[in-house]
C-alpha positions as CSV (number, residue, x, y, z in Angstrom):
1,X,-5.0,-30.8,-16.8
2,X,-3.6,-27.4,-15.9
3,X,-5.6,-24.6,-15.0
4,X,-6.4,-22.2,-17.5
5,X,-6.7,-18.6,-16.4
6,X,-9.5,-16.3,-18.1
7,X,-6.8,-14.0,-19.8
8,X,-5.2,-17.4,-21.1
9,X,-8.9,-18.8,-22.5
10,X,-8.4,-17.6,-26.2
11,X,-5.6,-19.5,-26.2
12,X,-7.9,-22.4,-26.5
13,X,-10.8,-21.7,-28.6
14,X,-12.6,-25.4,-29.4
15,X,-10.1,-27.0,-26.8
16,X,-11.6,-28.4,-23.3
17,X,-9.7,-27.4,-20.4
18,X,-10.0,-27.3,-16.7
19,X,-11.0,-23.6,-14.9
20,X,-11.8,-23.0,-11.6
21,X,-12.9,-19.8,-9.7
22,X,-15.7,-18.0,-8.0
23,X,-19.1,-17.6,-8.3
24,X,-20.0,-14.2,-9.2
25,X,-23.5,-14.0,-10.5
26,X,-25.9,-16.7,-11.0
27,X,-28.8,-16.0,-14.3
28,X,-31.3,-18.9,-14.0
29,X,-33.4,-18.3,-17.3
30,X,-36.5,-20.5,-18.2
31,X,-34.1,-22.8,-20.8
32,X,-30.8,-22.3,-20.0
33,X,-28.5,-21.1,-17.0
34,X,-25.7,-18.4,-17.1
35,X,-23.1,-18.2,-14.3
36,X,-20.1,-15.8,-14.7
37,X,-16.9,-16.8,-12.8
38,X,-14.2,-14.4,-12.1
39,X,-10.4,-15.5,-11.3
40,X,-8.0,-12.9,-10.5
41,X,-7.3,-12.1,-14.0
42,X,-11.0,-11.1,-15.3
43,X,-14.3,-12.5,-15.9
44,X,-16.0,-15.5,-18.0
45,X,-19.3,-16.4,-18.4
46,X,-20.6,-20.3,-18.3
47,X,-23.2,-21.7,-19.8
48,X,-25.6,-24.5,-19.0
49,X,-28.3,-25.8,-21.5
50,X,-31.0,-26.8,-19.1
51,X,-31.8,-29.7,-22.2
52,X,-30.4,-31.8,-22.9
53,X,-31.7,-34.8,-20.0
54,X,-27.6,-35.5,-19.2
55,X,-27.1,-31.7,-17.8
56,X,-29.9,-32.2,-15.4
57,X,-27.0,-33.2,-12.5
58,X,-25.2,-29.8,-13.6
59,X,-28.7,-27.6,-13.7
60,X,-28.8,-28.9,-10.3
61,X,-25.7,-28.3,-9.2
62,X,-25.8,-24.3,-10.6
63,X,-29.3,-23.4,-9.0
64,X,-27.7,-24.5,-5.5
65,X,-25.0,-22.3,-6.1
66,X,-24.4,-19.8,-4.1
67,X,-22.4,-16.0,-4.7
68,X,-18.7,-16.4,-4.0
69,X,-18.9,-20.3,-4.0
70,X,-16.0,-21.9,-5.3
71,X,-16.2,-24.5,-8.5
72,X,-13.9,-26.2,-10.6
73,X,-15.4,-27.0,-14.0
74,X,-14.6,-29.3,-17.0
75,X,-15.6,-27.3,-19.9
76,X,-15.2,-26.6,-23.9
77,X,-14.0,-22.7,-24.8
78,X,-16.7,-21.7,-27.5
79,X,-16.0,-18.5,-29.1
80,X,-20.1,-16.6,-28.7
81,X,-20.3,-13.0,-30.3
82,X,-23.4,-12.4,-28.2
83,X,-21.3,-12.6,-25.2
84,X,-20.2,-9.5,-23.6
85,X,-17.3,-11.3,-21.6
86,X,-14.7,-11.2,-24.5
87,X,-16.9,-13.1,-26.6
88,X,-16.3,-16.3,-25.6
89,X,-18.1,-18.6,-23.2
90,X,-17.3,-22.2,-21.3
91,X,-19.8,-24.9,-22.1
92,X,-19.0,-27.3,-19.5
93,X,-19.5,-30.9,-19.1
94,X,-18.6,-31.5,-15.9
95,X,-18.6,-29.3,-12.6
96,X,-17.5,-29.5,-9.1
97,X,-18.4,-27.7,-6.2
98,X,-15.4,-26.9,-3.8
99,X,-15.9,-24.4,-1.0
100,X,-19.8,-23.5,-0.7
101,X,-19.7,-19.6,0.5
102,X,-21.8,-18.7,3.2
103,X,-24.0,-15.2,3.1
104,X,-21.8,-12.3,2.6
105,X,-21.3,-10.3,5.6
106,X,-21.6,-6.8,3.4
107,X,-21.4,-6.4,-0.8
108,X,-17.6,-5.9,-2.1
109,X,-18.8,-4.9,-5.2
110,X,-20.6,-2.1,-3.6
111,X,-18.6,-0.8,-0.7
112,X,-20.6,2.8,-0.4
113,X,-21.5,3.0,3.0
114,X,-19.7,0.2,4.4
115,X,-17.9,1.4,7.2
116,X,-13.9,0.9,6.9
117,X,-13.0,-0.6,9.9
118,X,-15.9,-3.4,8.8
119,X,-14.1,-3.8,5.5
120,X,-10.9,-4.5,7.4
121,X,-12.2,-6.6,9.7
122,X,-13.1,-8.7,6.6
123,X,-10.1,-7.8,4.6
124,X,-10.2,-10.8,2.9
125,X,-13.4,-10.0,1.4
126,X,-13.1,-6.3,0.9
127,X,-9.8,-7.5,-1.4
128,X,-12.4,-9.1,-3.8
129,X,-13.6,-5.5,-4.7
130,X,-12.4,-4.6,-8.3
131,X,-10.4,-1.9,-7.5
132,X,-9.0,-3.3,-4.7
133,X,-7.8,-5.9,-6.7
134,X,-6.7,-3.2,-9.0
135,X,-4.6,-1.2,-6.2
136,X,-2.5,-4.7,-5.1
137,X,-1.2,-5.0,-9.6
138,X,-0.4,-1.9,-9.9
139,X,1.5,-2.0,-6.4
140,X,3.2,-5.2,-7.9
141,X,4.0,-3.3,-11.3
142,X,5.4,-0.5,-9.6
143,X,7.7,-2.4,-7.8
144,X,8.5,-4.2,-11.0
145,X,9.2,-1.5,-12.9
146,X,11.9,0.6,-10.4
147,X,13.1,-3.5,-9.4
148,X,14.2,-4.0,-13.5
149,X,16.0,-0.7,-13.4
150,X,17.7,-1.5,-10.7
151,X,18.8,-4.6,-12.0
152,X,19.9,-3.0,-15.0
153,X,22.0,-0.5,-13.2
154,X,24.0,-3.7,-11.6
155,X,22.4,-2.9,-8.1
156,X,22.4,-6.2,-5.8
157,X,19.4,-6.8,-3.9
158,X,19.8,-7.8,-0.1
159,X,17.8,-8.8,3.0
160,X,18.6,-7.1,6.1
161,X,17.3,-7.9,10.0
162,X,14.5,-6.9,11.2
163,X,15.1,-8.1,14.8
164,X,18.1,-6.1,15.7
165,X,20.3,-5.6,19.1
166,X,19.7,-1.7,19.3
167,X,17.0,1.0,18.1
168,X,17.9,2.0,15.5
169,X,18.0,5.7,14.0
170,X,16.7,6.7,17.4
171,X,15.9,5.7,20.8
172,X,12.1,6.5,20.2
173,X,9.2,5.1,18.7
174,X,10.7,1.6,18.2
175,X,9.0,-2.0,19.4
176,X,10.6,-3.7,22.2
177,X,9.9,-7.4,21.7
178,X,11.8,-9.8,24.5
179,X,14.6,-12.0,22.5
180,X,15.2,-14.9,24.3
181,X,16.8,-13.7,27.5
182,X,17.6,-9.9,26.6
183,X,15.9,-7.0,24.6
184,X,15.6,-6.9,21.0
185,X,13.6,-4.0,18.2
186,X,12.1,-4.6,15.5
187,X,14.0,-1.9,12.7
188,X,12.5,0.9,11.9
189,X,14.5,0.6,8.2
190,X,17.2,-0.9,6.4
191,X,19.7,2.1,6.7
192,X,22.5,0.9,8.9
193,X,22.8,-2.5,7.3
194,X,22.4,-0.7,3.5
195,X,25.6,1.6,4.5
196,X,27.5,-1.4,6.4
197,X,26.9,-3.2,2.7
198,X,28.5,0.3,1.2
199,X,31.5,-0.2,3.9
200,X,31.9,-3.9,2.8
201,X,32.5,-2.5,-1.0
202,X,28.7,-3.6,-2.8
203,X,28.7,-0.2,-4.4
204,X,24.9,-0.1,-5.4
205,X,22.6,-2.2,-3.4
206,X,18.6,-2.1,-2.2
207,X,15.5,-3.8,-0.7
208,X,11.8,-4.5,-0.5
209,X,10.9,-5.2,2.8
210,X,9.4,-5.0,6.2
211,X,9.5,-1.3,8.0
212,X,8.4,-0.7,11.6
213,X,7.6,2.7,13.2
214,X,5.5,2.6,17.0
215,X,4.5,6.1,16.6
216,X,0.8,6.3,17.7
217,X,0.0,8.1,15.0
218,X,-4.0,7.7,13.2
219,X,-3.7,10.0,10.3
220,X,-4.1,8.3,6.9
221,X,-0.8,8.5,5.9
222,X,0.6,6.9,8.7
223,X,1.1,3.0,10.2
224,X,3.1,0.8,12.2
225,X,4.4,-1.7,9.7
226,X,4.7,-1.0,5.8
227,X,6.6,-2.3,2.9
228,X,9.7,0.1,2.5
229,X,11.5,0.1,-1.2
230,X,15.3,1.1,0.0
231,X,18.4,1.9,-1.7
232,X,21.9,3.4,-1.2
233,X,24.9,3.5,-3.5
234,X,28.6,4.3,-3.4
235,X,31.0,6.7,-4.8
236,X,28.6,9.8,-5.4
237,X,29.6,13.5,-5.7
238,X,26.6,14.8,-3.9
239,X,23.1,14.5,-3.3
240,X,22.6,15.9,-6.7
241,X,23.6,12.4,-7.7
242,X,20.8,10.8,-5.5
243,X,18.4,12.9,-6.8
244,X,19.1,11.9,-10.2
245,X,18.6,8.4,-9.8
246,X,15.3,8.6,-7.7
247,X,14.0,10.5,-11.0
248,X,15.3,8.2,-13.4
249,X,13.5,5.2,-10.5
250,X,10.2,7.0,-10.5
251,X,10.4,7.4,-14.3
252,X,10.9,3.6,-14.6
253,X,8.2,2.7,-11.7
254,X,5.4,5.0,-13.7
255,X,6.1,3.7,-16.6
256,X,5.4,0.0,-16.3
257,X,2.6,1.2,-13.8
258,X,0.7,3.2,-17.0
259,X,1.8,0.5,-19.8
260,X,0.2,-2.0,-17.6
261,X,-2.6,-1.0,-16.4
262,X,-3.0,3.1,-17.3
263,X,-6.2,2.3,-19.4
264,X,-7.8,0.6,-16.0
265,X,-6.8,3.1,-13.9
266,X,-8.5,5.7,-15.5
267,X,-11.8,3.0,-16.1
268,X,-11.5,2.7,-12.0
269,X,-10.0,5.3,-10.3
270,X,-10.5,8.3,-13.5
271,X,-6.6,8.6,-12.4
272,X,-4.2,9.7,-15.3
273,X,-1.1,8.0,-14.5
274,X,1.2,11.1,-15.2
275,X,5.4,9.8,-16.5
276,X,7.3,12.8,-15.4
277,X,10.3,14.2,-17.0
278,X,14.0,15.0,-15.7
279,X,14.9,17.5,-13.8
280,X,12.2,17.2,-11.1
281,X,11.7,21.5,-10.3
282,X,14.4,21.9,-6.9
283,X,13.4,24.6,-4.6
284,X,15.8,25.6,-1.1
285,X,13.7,25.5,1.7
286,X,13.9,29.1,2.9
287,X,13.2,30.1,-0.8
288,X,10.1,28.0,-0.4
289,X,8.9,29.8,2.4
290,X,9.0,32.9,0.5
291,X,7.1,31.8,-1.8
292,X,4.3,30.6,0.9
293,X,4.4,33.8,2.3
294,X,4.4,36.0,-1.2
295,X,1.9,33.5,-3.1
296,X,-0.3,32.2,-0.7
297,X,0.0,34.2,2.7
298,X,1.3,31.4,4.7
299,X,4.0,31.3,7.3
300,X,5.5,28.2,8.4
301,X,4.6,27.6,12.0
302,X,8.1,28.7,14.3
303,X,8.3,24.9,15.5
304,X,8.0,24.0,12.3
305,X,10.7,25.9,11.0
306,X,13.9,24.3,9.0
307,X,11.5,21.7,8.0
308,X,8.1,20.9,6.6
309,X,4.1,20.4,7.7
310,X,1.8,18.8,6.2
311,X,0.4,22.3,4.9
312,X,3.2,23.0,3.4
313,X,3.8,20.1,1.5
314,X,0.0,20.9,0.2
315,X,1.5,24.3,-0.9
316,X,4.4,23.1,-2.5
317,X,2.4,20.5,-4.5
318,X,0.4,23.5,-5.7
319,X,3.4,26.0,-6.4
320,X,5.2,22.7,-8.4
321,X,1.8,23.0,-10.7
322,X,1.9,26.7,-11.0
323,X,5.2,27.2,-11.5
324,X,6.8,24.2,-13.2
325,X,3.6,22.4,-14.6
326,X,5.2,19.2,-12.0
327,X,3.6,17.1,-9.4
328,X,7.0,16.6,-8.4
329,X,9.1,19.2,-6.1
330,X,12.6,18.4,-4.4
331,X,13.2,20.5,-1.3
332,X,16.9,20.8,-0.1
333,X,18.9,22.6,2.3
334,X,16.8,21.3,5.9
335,X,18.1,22.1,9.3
336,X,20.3,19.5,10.7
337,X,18.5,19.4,13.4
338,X,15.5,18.1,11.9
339,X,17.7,15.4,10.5
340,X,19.3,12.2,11.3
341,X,22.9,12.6,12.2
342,X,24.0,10.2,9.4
343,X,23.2,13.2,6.7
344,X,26.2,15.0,5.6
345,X,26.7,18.6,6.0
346,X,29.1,20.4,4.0
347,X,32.1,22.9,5.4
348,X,29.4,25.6,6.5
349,X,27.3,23.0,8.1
350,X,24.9,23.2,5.6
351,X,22.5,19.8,5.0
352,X,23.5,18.2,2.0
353,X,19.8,15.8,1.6
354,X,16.4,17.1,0.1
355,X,12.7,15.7,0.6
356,X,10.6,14.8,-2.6
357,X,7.0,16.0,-2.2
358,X,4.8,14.5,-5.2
359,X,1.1,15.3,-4.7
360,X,1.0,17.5,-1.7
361,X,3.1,14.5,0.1
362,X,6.5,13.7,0.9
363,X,7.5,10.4,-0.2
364,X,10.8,10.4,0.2
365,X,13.7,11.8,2.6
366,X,16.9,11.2,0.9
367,X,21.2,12.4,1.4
368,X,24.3,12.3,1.0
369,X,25.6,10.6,4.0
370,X,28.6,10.9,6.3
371,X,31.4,8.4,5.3
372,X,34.0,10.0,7.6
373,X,34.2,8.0,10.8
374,X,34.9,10.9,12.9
375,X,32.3,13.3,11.6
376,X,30.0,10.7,12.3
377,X,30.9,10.2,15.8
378,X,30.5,14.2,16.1
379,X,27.0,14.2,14.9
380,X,26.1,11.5,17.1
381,X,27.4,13.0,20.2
382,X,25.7,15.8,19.2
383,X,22.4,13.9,19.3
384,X,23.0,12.6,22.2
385,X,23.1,9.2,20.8
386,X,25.7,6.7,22.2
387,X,25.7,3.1,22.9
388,X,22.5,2.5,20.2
389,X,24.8,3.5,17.6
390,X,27.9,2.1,18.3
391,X,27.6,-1.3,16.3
392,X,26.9,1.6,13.7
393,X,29.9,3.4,13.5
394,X,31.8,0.5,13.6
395,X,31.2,-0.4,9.9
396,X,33.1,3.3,9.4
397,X,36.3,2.6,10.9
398,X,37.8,0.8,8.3
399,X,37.6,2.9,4.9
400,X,34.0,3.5,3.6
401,X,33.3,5.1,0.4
402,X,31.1,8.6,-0.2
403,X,27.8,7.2,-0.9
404,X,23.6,8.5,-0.5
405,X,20.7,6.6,-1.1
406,X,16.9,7.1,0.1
407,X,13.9,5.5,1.2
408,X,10.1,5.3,-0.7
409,X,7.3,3.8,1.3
410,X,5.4,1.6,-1.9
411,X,2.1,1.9,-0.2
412,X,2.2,5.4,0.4
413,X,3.3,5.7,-3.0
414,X,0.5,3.6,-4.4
415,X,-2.0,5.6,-2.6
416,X,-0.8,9.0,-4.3
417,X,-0.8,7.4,-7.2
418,X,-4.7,6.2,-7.5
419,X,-5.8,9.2,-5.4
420,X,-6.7,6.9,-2.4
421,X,-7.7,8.8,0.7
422,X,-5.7,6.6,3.9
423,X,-3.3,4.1,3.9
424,X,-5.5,1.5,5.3
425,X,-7.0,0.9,1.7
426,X,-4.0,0.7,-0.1
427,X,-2.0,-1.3,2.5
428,X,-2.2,-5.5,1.9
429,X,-3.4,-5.5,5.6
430,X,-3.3,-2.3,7.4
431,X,-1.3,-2.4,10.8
432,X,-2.1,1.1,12.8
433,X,-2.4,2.0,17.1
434,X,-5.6,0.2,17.3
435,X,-5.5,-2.5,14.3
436,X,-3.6,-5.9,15.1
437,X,-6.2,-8.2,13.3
438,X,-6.7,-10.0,10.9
């Protein structure tokens, strides 16, 4: 028979049907046994008459169980009042024992002073936590939700290299791996290939995928591999355009996230998942500073200058409250130095991309970029970039509409969203400068 899943089980009130899941808590009462078994959508309890003389194999069988052990039962769905567990309970006739768990190395269920780096190193089990199961839905619903509107839009989805022939972006913070008999890196994003897509006339196209950045970096926003949600589409007017749709993405993300699973979030996390509302508040940079300096007596450090720190995203995230009643702020008008040399800048030189700071963190760096082969090569000489970018400019040679697009790291994302403190707990499996395993 197939397997039924607990949020399937009213389904089949008076039927008997095959479940199978984990052992979560074992009651051995004086007449009868209780065991409640947990899948990954939700909790049921079983019970087990210790009478009759034909469940004495069965009674057997539950009071060797052991927490986390794995069984596959045979079993009638009885609709029970009494029972907290959605009012229903499995009476089985049959059970099976199919992975015996050892002693748990700490409690998932209560992770308070269980050190991090111990939970990682047992990811595996630290994933069975409730609100760690929690964190990986609403990741998947997220990525639902901006997916569909994508697809409704007409964008086409694509899969580019990660192994490619030359750093990409820059020459820095990349991984070397040896390729057969040369050098190859693993890509620290999609861009190149999303704009050669734009050169081969796609229009609108995007990914979900692999990211790599070898920056030996340990704070908890930070690692060396995450899942990147990527997009870039043709025949724009500005950046304006780019910041449009990222709204209109968010919106659609937010809102599967909250019709999904809002009431659980706020059960687990006491997170209210927030749907914003178009126009995001847009602030110039050197405007912004003013208001650090007027509002909150801050000046942005002179290296810092022409871009952000992570102080002043803080401040922004405060002054989008105050000012606009947003957790949302778009910043434009960067230095171009601060920026890759694929932005565009207008007749003045003047940047034409923003950041999005939601939270007190940027989550996105987004532009219009340079289409124009020669203003490309420019900005690249300017850089000082040369043979790393010359399969690059390539794809501009031959006509290439104006397009812009962006970049949203989901796990960073997912972390603002349920308040989570590092990366390392929102992230499937956490990659950082000293974490290669498991």
């Amino acid at each position: 028979m197939k397997k039924v899943y607990v949020n399937e089980l009213k389904n089949h009130l008076g039927e008997e049907i095959t479940f199978s899941g984990f052992v979560d808590v074992v009651r051995d009462k004086k007449w009868v046994q209780f065991v409640i078994l947990r899948d990954s959508t939700g909790k049921v309890q079983m019970t087990v008459e210790k009478e009759p003389a034909e469940n004495a194999s069965m009674v057997e069988q539950v009071t060797a169980l052991t927490h986390d052990s794995v069984i596959k039962i045979t079993a009638k769905v009885v609709e029970n009042e009494a029972v907290k567990l959605g009012g229903l309970e499995l009476i089985p006739s049959n059970i099976e024992v199919l992975s015996k768990a050892e002693e748990l190395p700490f409690d998932y269920n209560n992770l308070d002073g269980v050190n991090l780096d111990t939970r990682l190193d047992y990811r595996w089990l630290d994933l069975r936590n409730e609100k760690n199961m929690l964190i990986r839905q609403v990741e998947t619903a997220l990525t639902q939700g901006m997916r569909e509107f994508l697809y409704a839009n007409n964008f086409t989805e694509i899969h580019t290299p990660k192994l490619i022939g030359a750093a990409s972006e820059s020459g820095s913070e990349v991984f070397e791996v040896k390729y057969f008999d040369r050098k190859a890196y693993l890509a620290q994003s999609p861009q190149f290939y999303k704009q050669m897509a734009i050169a081969a006339g796609m229009d609108k196209v995007f990914e979900v995928g692999p990211v790599f950045r070898a920056e030996n970096s340990n704070t908890n926003r930070h690692s060396t591999e995450f899942t990147g949600f990527d997009l870039e589409f043709a025949h724009i007017d500005s950046y304006e355009d780019v910041m449009s749709l990222e709204e209109d993405l968010l919106i659609a993300g937010l809102t599967k996230v909250k019709e999904k699973y809002g009431d659980k979030i706020k059960e687990l996390f006491g997170i209210e998942v927030i749907i914003p509302t178009k126009p995001f508040p847009r602030m110039a940079l050197k405007d912004l500073y003013q208001k650090f300096h007027d509002k909150y007596g801050f000046d942005i450090p002179t290296e810092d200058v022409g871009d952000m720190n992570a102080e002043a995203e803080k401040l922004t995230f405060k002054l989008a409250q105050e000012e606009f009643n947003s957790e949302f702020m778009f910043i434009t008008d960067y230095a171009a130095t601060k920026r890759p040399f694929y932005h565009m800048r207008d007749e003045n030189g003047k940047l034409q991309g923003y950041d999005l700071i939601w939270r007190g963190t940027e989550i996105t760096s987004g532009a219009q970029r340079e289409h124009r082969y020669e203003e490309l090569l420019k900005n690249a000489q300017e850089k000082g970039l040369g043979e790393d970018v010359k399969f690059y400019l390539q794809f501009f040679k031959y006509g290439c509409p104006p397009h812009g697009g962006f970049g949203i790291g989901l796990d960073r994302l997912t972390m603002l969203l349920l308040g989570l403190p590092s990366l390392k707990e929102t992230e499937f499996i956490f990659r950082g400068p000293n974490r290669l395993e498991p």
